[in-house]
CHARMM-style PDB file with segment names, atoms N, HN, CA, C and O in Angstrom:
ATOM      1  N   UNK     1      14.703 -26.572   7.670  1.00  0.00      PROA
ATOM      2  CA  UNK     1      14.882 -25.532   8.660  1.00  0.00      PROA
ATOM      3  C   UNK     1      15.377 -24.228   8.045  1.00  0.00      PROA
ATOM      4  O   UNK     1      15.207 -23.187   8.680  1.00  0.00      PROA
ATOM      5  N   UNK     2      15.993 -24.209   6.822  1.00  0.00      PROA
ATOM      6  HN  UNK     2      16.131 -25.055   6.306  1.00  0.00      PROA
ATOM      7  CA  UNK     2      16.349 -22.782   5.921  1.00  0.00      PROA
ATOM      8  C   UNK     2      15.123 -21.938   5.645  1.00  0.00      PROA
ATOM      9  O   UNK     2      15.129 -20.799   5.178  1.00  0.00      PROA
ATOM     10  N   UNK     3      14.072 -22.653   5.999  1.00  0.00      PROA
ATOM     11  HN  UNK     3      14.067 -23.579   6.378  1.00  0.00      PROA
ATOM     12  CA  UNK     3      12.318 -21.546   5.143  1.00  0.00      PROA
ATOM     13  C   UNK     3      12.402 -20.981   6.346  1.00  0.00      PROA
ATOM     14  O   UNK     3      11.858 -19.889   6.181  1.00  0.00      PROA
ATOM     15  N   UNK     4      12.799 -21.064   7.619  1.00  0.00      PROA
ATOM     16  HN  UNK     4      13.241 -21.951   7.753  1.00  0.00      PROA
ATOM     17  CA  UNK     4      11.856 -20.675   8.992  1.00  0.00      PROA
ATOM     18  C   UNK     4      12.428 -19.155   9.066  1.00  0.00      PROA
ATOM     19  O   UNK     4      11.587 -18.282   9.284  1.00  0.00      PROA
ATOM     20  N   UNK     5      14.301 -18.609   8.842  1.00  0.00      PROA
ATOM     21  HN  UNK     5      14.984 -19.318   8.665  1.00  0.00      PROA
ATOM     22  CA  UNK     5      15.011 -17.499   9.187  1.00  0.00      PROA
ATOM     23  C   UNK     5      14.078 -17.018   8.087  1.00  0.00      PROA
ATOM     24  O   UNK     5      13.100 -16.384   8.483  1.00  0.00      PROA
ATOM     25  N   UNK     6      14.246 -17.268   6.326  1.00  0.00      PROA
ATOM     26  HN  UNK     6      15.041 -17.783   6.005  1.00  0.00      PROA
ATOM     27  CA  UNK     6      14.044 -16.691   5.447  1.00  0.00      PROA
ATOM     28  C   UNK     6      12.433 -16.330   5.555  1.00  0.00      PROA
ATOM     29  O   UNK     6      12.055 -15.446   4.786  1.00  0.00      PROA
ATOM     30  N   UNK     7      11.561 -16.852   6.326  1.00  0.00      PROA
ATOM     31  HN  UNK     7      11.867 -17.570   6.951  1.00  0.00      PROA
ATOM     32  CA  UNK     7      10.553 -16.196   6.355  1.00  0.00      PROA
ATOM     33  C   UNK     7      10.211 -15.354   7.654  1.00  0.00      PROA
ATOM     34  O   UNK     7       9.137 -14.755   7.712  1.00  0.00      PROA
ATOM     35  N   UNK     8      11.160 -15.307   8.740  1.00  0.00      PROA
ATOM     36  HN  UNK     8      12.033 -15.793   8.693  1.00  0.00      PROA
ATOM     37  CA  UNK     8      11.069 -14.511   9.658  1.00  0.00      PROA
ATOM     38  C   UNK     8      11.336 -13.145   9.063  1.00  0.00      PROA
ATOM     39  O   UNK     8      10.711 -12.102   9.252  1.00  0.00      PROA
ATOM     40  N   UNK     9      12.599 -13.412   8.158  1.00  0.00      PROA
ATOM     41  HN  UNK     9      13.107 -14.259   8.004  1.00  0.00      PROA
ATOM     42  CA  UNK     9      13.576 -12.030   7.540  1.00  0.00      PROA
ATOM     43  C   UNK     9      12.237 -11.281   6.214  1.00  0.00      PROA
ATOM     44  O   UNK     9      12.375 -10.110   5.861  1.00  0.00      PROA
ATOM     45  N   UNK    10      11.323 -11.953   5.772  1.00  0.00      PROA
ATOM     46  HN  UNK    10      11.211 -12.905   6.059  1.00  0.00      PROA
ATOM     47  CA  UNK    10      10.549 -11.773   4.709  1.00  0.00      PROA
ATOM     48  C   UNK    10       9.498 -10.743   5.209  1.00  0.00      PROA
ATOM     49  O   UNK    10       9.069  -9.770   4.589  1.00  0.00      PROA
ATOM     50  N   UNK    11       9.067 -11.299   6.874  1.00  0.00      PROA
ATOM     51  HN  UNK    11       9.416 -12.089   7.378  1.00  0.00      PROA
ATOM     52  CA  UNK    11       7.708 -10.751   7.331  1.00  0.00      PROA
ATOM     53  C   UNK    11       8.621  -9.423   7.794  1.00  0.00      PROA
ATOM     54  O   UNK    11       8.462  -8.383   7.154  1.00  0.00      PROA
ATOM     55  N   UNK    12       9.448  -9.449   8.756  1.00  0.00      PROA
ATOM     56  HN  UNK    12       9.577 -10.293   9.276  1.00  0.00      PROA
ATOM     57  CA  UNK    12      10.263  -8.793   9.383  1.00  0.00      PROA
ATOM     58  C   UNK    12      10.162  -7.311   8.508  1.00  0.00      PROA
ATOM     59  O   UNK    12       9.792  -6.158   8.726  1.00  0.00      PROA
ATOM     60  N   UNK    13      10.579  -7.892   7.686  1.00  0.00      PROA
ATOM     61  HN  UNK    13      10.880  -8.829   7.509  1.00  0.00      PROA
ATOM     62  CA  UNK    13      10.638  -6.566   5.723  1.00  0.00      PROA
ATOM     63  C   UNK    13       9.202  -5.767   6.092  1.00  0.00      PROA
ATOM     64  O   UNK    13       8.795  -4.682   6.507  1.00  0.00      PROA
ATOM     65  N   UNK    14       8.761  -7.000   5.672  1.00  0.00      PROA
ATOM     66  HN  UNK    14       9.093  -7.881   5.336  1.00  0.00      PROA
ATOM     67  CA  UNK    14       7.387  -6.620   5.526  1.00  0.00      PROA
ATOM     68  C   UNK    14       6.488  -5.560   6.701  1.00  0.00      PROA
ATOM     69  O   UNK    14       6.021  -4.421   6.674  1.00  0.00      PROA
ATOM     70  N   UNK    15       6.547  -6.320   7.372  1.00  0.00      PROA
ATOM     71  HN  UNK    15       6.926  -7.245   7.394  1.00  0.00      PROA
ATOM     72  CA  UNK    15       6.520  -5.096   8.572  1.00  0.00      PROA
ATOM     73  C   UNK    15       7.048  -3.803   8.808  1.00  0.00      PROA
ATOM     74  O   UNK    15       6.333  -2.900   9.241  1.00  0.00      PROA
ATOM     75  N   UNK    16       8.161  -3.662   8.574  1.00  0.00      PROA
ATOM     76  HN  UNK    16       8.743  -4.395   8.223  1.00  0.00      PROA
ATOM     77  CA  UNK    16       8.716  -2.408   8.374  1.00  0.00      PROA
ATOM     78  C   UNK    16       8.151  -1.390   7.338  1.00  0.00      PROA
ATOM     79  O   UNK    16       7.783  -0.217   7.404  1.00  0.00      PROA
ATOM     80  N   UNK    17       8.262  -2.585   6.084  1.00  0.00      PROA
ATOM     81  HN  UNK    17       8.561  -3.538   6.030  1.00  0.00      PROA
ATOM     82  CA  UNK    17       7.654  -1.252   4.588  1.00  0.00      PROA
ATOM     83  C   UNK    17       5.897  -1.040   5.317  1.00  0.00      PROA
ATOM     84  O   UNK    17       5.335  -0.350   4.467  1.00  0.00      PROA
ATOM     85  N   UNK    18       5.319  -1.201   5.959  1.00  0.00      PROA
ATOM     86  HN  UNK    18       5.776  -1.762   6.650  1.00  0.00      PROA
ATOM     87  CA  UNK    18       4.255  -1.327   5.904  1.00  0.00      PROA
ATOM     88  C   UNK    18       4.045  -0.130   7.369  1.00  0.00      PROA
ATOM     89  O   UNK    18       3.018   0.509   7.602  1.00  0.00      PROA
ATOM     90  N   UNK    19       5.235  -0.101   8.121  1.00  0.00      PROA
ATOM     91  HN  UNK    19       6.069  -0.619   7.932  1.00  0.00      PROA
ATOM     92  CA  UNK    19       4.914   1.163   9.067  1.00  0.00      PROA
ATOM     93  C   UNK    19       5.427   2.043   8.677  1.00  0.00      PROA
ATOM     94  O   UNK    19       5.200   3.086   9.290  1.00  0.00      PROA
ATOM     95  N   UNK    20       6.149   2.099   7.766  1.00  0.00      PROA
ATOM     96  HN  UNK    20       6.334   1.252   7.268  1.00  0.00      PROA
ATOM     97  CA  UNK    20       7.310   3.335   7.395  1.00  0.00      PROA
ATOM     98  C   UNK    20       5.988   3.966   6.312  1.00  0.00      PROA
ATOM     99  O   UNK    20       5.976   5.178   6.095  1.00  0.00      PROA
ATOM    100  N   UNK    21       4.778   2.957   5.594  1.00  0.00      PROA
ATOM    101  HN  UNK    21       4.787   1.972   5.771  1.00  0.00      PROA
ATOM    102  CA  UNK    21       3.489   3.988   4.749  1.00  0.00      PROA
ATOM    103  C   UNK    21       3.028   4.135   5.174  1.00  0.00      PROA
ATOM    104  O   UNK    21       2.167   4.913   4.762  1.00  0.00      PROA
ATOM    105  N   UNK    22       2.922   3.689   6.418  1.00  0.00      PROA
ATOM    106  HN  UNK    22       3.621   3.057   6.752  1.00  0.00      PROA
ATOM    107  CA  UNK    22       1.675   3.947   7.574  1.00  0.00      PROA
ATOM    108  C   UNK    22       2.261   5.662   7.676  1.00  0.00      PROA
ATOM    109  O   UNK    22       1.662   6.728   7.538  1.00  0.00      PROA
ATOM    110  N   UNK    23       3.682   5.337   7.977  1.00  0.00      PROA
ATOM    111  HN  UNK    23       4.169   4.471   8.089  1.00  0.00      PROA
ATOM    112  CA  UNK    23       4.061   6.765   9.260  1.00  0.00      PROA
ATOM    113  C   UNK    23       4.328   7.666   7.961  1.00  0.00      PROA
ATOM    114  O   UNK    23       3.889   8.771   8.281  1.00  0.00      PROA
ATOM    115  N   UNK    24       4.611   7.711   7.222  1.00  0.00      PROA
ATOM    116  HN  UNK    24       4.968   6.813   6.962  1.00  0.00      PROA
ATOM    117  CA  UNK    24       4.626   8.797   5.468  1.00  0.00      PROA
ATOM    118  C   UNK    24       3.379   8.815   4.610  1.00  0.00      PROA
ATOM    119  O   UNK    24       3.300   9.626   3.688  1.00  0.00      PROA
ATOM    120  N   UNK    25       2.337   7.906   4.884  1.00  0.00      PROA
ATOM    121  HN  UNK    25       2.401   7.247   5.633  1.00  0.00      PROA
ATOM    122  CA  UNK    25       1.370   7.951   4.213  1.00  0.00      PROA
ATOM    123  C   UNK    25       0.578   9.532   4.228  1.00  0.00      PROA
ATOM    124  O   UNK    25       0.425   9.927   3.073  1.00  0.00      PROA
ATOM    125  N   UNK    26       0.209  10.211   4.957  1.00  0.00      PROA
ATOM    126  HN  UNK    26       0.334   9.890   5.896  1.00  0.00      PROA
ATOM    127  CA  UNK    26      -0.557  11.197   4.966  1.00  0.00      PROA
ATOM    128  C   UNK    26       0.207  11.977   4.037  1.00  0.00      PROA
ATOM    129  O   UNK    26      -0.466  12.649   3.255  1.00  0.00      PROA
ATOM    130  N   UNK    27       1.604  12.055   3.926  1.00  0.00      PROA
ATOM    131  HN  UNK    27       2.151  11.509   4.561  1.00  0.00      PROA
ATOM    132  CA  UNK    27       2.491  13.316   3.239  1.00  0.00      PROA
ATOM    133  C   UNK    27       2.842  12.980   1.679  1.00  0.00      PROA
ATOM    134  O   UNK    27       3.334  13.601   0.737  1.00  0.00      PROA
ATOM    135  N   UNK    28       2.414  11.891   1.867  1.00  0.00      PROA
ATOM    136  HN  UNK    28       2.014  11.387   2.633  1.00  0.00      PROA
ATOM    137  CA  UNK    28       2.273  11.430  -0.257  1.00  0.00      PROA
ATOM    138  C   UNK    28       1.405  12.010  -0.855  1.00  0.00      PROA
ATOM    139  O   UNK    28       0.229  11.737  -0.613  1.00  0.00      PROA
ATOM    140  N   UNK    29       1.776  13.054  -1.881  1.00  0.00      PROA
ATOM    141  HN  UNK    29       2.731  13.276  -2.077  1.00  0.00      PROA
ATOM    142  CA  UNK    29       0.732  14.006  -2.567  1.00  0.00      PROA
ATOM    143  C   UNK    29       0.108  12.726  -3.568  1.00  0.00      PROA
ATOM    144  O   UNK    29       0.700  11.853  -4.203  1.00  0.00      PROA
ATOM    145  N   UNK    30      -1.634  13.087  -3.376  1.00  0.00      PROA
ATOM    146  HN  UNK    30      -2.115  13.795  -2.860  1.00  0.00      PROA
ATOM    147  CA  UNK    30      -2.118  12.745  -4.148  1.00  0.00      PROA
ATOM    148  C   UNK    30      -2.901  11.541  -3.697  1.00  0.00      PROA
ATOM    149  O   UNK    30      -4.093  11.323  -3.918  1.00  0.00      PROA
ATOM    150  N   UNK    31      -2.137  10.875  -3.101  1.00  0.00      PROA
ATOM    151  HN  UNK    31      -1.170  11.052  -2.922  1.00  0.00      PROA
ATOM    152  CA  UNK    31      -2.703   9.751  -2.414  1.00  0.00      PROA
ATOM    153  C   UNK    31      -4.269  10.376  -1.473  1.00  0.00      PROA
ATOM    154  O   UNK    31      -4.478  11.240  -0.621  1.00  0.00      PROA
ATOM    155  N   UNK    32      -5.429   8.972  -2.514  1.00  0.00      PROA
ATOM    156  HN  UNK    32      -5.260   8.271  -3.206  1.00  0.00      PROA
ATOM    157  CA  UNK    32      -6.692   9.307  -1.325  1.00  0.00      PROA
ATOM    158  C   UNK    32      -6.858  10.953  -2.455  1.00  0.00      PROA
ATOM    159  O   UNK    32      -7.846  11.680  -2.356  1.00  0.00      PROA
ATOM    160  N   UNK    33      -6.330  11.087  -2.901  1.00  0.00      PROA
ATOM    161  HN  UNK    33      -5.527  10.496  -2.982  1.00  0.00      PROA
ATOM    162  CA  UNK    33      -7.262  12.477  -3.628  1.00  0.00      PROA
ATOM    163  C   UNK    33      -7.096  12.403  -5.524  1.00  0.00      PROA
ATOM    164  O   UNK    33      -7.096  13.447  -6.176  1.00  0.00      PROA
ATOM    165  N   UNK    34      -6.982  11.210  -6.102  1.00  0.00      PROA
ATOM    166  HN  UNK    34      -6.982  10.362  -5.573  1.00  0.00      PROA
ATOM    167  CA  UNK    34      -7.253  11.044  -7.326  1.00  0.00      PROA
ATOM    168  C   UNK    34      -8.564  11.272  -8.005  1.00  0.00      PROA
ATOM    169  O   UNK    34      -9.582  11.395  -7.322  1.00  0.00      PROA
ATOM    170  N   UNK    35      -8.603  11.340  -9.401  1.00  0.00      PROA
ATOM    171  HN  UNK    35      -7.777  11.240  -9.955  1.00  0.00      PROA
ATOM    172  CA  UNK    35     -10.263  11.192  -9.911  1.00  0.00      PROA
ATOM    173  C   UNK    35     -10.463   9.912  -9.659  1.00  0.00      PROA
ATOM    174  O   UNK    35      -9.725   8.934  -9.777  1.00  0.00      PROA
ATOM    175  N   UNK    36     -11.656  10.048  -9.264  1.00  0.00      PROA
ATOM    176  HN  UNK    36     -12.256  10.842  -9.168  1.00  0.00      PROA
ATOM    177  CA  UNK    36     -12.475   8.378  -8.695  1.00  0.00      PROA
ATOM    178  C   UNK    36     -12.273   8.209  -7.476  1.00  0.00      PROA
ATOM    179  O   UNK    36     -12.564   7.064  -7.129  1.00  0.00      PROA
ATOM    180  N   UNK    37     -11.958   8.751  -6.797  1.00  0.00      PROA
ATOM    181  HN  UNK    37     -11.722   9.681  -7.079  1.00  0.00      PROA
ATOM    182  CA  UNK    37     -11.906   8.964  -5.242  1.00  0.00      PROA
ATOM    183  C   UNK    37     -13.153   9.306  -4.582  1.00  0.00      PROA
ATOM    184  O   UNK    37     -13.729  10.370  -4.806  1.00  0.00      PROA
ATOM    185  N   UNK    38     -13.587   8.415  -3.762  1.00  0.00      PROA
ATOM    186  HN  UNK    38     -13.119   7.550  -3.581  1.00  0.00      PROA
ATOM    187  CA  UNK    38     -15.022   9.040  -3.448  1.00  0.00      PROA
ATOM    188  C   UNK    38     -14.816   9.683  -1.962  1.00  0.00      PROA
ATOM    189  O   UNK    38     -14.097   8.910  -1.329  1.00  0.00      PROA
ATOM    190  N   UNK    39     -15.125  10.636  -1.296  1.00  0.00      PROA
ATOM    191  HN  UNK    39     -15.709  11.264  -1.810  1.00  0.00      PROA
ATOM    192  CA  UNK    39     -14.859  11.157  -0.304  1.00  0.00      PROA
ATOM    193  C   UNK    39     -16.289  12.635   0.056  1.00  0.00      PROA
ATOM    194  O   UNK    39     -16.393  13.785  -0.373  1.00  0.00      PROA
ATOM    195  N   UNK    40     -17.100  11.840   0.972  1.00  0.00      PROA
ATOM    196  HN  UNK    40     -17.015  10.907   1.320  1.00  0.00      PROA
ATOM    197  CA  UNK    40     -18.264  12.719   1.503  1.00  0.00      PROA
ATOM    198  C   UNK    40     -17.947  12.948   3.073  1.00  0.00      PROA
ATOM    199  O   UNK    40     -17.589  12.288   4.049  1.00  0.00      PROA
ATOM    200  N   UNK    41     -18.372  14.581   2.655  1.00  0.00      PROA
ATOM    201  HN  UNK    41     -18.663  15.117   1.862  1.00  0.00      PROA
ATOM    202  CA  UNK    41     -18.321  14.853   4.077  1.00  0.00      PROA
ATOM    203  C   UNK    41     -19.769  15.671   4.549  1.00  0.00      PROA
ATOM    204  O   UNK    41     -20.436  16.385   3.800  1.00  0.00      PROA
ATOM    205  N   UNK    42     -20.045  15.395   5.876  1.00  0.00      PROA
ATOM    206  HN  UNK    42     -19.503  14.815   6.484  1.00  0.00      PROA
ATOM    207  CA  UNK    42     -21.065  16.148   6.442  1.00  0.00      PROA
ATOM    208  C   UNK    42     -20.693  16.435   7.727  1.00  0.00      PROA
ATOM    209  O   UNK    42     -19.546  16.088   8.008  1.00  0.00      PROA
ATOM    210  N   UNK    43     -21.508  17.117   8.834  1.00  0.00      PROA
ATOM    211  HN  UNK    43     -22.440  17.398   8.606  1.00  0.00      PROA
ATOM    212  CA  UNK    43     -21.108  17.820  10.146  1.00  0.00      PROA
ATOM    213  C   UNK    43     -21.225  16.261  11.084  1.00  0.00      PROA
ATOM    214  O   UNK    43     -22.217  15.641  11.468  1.00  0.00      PROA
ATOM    215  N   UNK    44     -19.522  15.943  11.256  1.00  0.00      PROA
ATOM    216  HN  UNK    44     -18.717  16.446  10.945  1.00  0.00      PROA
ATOM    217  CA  UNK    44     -19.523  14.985  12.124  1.00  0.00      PROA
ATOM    218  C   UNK    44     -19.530  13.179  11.694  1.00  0.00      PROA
ATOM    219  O   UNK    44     -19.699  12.115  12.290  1.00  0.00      PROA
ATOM    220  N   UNK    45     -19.201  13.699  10.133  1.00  0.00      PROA
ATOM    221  HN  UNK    45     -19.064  14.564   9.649  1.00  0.00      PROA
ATOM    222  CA  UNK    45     -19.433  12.747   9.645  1.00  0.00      PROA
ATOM    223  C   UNK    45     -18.322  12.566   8.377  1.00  0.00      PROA
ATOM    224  O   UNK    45     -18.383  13.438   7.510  1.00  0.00      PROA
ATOM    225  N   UNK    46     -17.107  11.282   8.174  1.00  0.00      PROA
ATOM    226  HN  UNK    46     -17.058  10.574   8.878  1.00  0.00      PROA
ATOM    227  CA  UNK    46     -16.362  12.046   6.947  1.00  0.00      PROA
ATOM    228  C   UNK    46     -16.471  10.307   6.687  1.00  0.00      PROA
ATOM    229  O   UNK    46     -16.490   9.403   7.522  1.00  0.00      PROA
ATOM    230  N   UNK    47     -16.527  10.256   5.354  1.00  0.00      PROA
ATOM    231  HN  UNK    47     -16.512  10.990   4.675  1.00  0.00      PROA
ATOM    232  CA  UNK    47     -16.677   8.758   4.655  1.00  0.00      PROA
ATOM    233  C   UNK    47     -15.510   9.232   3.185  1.00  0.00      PROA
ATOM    234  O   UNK    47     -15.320  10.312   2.624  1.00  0.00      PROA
ATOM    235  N   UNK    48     -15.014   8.057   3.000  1.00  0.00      PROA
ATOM    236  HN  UNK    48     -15.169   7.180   3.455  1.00  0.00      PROA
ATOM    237  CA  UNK    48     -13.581   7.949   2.330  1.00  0.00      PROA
ATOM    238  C   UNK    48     -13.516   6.673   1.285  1.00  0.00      PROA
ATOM    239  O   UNK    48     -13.217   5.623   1.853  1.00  0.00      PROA
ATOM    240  N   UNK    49     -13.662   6.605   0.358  1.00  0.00      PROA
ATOM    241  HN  UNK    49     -13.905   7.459  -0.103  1.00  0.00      PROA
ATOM    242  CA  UNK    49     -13.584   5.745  -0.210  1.00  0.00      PROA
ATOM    243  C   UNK    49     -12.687   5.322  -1.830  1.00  0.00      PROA
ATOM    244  O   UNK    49     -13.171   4.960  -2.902  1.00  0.00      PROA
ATOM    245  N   UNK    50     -11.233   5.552  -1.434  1.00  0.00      PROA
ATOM    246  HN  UNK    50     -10.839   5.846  -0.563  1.00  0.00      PROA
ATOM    247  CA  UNK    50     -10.278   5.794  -2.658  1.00  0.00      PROA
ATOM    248  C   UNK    50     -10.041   4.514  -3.360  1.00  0.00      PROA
ATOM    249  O   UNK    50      -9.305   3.637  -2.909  1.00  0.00      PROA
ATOM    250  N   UNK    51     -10.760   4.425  -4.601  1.00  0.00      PROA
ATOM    251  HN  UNK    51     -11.358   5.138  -4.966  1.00  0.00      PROA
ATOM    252  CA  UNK    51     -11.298   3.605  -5.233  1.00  0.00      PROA
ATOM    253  C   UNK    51     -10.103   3.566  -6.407  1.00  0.00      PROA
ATOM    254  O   UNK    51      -9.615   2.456  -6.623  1.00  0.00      PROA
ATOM    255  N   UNK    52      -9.577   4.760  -7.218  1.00  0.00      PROA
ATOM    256  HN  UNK    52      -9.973   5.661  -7.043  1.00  0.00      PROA
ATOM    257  CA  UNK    52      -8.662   4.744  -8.124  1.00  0.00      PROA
ATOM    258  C   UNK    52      -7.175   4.739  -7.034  1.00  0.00      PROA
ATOM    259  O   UNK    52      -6.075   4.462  -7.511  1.00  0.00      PROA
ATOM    260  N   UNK    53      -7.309   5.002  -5.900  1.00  0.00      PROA
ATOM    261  HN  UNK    53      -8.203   5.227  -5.511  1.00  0.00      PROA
ATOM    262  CA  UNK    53      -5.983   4.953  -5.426  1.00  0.00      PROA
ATOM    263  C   UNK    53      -5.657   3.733  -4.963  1.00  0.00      PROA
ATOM    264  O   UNK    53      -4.461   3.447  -4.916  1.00  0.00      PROA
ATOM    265  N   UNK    54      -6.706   2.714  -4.503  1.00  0.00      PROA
ATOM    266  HN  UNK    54      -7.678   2.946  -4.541  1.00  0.00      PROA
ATOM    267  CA  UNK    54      -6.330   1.278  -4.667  1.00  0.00      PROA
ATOM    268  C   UNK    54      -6.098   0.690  -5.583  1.00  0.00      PROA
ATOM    269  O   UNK    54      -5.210  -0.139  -5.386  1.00  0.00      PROA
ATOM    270  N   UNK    55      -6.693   0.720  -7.088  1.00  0.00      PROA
ATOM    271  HN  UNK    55      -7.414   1.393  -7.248  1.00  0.00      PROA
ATOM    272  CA  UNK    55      -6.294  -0.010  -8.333  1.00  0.00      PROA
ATOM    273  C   UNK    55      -4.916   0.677  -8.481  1.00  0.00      PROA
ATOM    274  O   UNK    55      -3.970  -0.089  -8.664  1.00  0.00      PROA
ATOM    275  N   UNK    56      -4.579   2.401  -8.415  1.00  0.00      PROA
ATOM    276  HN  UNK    56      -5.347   3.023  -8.267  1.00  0.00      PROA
ATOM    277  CA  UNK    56      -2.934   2.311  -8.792  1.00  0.00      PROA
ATOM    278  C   UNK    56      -1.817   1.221  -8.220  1.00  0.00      PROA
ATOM    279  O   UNK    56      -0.936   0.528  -8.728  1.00  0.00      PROA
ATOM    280  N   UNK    57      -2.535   1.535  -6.384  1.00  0.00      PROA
ATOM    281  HN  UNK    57      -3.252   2.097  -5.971  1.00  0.00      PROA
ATOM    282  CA  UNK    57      -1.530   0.776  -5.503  1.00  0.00      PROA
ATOM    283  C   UNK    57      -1.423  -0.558  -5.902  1.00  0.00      PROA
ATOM    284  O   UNK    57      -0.355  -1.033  -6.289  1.00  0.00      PROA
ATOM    285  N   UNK    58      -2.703  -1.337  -5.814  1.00  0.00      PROA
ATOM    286  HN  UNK    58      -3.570  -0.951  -5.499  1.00  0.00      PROA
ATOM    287  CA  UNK    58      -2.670  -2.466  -6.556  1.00  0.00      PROA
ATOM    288  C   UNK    58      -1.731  -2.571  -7.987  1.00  0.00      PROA
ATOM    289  O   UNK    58      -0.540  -2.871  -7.905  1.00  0.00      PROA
ATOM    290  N   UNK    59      -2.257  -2.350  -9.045  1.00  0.00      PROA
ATOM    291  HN  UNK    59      -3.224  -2.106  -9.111  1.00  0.00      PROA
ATOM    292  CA  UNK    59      -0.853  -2.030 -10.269  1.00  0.00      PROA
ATOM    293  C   UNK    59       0.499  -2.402  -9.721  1.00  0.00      PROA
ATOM    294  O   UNK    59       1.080  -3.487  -9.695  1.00  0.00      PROA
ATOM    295  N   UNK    60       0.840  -1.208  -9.291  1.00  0.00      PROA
ATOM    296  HN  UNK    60       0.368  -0.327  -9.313  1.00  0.00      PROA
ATOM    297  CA  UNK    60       2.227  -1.100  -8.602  1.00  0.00      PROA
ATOM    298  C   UNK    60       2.703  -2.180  -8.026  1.00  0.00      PROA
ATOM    299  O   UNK    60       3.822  -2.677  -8.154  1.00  0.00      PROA
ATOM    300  N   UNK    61       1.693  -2.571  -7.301  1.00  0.00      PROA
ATOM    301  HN  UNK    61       0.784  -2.166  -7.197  1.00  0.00      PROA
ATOM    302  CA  UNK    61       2.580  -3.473  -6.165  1.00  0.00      PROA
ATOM    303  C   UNK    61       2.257  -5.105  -6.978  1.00  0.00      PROA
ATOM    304  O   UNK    61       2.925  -6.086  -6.650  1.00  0.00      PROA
ATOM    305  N   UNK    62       1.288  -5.185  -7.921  1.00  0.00      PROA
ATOM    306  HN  UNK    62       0.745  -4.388  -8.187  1.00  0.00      PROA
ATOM    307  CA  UNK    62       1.653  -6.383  -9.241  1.00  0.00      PROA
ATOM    308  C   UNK    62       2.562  -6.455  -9.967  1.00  0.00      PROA
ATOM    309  O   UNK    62       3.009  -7.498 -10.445  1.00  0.00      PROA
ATOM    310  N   UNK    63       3.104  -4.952 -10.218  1.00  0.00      PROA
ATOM    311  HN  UNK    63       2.741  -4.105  -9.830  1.00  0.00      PROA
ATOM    312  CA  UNK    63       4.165  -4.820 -11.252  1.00  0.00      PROA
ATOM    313  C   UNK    63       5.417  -5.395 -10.509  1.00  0.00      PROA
ATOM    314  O   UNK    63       6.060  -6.171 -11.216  1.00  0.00      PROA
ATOM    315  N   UNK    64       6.018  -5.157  -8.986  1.00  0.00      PROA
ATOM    316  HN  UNK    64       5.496  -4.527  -8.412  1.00  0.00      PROA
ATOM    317  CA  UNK    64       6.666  -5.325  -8.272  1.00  0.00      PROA
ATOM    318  C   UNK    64       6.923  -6.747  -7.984  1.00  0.00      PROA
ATOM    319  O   UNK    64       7.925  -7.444  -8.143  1.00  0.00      PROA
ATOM    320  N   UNK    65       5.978  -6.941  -7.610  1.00  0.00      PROA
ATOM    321  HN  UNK    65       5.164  -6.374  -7.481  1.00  0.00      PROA
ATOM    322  CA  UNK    65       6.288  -9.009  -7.073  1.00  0.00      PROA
ATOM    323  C   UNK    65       6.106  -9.538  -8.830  1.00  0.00      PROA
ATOM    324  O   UNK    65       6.291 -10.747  -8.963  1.00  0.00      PROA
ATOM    325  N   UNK    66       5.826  -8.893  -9.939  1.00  0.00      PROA
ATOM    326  HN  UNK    66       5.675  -7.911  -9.832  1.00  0.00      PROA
ATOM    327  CA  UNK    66       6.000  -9.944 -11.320  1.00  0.00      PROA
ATOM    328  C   UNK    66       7.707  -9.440 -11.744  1.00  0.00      PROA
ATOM    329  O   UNK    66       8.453 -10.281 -12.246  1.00  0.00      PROA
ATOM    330  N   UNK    67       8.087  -8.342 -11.543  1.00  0.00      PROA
ATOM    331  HN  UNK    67       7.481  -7.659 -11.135  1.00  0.00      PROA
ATOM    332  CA  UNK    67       9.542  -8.121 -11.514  1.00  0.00      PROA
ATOM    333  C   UNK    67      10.153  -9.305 -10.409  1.00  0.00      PROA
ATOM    334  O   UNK    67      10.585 -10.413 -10.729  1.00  0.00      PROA
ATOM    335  N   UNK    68      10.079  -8.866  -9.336  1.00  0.00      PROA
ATOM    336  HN  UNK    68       9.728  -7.966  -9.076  1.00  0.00      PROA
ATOM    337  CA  UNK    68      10.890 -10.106  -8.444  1.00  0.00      PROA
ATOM    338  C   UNK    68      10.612 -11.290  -8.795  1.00  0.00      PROA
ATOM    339  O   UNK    68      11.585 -12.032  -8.662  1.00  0.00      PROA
ATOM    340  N   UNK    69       9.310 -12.001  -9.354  1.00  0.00      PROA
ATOM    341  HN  UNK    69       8.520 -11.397  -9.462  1.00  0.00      PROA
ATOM    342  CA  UNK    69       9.537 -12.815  -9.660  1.00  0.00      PROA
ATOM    343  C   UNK    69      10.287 -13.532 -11.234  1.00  0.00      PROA
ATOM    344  O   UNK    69      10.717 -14.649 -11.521  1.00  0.00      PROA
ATOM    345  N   UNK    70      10.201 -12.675 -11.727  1.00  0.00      PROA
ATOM    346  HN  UNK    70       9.852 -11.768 -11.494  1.00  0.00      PROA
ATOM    347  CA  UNK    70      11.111 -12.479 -13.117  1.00  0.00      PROA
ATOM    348  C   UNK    70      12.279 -13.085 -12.769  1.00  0.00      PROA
ATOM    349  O   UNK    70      12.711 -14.230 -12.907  1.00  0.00      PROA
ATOM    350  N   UNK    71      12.694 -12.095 -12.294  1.00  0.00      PROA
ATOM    351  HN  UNK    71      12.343 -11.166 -12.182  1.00  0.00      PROA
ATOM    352  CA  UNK    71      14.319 -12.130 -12.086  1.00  0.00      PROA
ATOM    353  C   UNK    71      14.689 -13.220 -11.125  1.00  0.00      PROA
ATOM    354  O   UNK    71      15.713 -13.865 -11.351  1.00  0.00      PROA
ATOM    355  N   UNK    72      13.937 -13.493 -10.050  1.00  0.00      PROA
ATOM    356  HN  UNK    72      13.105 -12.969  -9.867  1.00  0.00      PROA
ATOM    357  CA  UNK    72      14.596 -14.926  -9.028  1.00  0.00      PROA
ATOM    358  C   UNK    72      14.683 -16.254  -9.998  1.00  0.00      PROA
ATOM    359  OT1 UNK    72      15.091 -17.324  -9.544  1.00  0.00      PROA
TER     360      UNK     72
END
């Protein structure tokens, strides 16, 4: 019965970091406008496709859970 709080308290986290980039995401310079970013626009039409800004995020957020898991 100790996994059930610790994974309420885990998602709980999780949820939060995940609206707090939602609600700051637009104001992160750079983000969505790296080289390798694919982004076409025409009249009525905008297609988006940030290709190097997922492999950073990705990186990052590998580097992150192989630290936490390091250290636990």
């Amino acid at each position: 019965m100790e996994t059930i709080p610790k994974f309420v308290t885990i998602a709980g986290l999780s949820l939060l970091l995940i609206g707090l980039l939602l609600h700051l995401g637009p104001s992160i310079p750079l983000l969505g406008k790296l080289p390798g970013d694919i982004i076409i626009e025409r009249p009525g039409f905008r297609l988006v496709l940030p290709i190097t800004t997922c492999l950073v995020l990705s990186g990052v957020v590998s580097a992150i859970l192989w630290l936490v898991d390091r250290f636990r």
